[in-house]
C-alpha positions as CSV (number, residue, x, y, z in Angstrom):
1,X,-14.5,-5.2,38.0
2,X,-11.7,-3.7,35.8
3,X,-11.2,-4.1,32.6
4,X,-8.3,-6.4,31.3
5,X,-6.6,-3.4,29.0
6,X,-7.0,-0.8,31.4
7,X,-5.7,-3.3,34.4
8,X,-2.6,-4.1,32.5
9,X,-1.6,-0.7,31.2
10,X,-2.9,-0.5,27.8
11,X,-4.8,2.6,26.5
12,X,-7.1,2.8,24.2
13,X,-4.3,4.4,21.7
14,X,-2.4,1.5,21.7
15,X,-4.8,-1.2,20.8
16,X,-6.0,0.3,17.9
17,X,-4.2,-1.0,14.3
18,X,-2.3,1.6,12.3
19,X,-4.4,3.5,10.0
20,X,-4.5,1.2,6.9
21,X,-3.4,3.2,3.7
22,X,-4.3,1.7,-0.1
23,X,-1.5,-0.4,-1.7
24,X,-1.3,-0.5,-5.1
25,X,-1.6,-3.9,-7.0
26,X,1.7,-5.9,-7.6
27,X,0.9,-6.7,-11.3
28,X,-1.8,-5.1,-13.5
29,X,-2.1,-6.3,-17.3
30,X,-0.2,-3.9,-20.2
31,X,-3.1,-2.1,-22.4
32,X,-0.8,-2.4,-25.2
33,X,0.5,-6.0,-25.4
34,X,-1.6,-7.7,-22.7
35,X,1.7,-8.8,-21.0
36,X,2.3,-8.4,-16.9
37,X,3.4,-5.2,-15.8
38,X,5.0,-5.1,-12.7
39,X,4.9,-2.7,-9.8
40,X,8.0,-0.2,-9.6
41,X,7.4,2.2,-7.0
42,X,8.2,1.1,-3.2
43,X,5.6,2.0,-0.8
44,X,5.7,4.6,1.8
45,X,6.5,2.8,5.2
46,X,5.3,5.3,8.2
47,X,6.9,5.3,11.3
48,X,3.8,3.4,13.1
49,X,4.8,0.4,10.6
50,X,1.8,0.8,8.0
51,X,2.9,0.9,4.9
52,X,1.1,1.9,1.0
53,X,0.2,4.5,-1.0
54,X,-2.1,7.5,-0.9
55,X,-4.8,8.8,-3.4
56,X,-3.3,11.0,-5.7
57,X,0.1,9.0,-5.5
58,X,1.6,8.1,-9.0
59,X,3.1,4.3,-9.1
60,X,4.9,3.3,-11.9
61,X,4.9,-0.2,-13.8
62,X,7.1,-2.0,-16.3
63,X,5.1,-4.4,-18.7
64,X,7.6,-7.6,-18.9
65,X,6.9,-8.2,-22.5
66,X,6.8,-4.9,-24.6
67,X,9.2,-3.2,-21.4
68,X,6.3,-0.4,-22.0
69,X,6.6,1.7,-18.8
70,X,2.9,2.9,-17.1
71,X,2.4,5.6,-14.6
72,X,-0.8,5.7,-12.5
73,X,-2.5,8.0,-10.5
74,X,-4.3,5.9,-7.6
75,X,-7.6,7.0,-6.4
């Protein structure tokens, strides 16, 4: 009996997802006014369509409130 994947041409390659890669949050709260900061930086977008950030990346934030500007280093 063969297997439905293998019968209709697909690999094992191709059914796996894209390696999932850590996005940063959209909004984290400002440690000096308490306001909304929002997200600056873009995330990468690879060529297998996953898209996000790396550990070690720095992303940048804008609080909304105070305009206090926050780079982070993600883990």
């Amino acid at each position: 009996m063969s297997d439905y994947s293998e019968s209709h041409g697909l690999g094992h390659e191709e059914q796996q997802q894209p390696e999932s890669t850590e996005l940063a949050p959209d909004l984290i709260v400002c440690v000096d006014c308490g306001g909304i900061c929002h997200l600056l930086t873009r995330p990468y977008v690879e060529q297998d369509g996953s898209q996000g950030f790396r550990p070690g990346d720095i992303v940048a934030y804008r609080c909304e409130d105070c305009l206090d500007r926050w780079d982070i280093e993600l883990e």
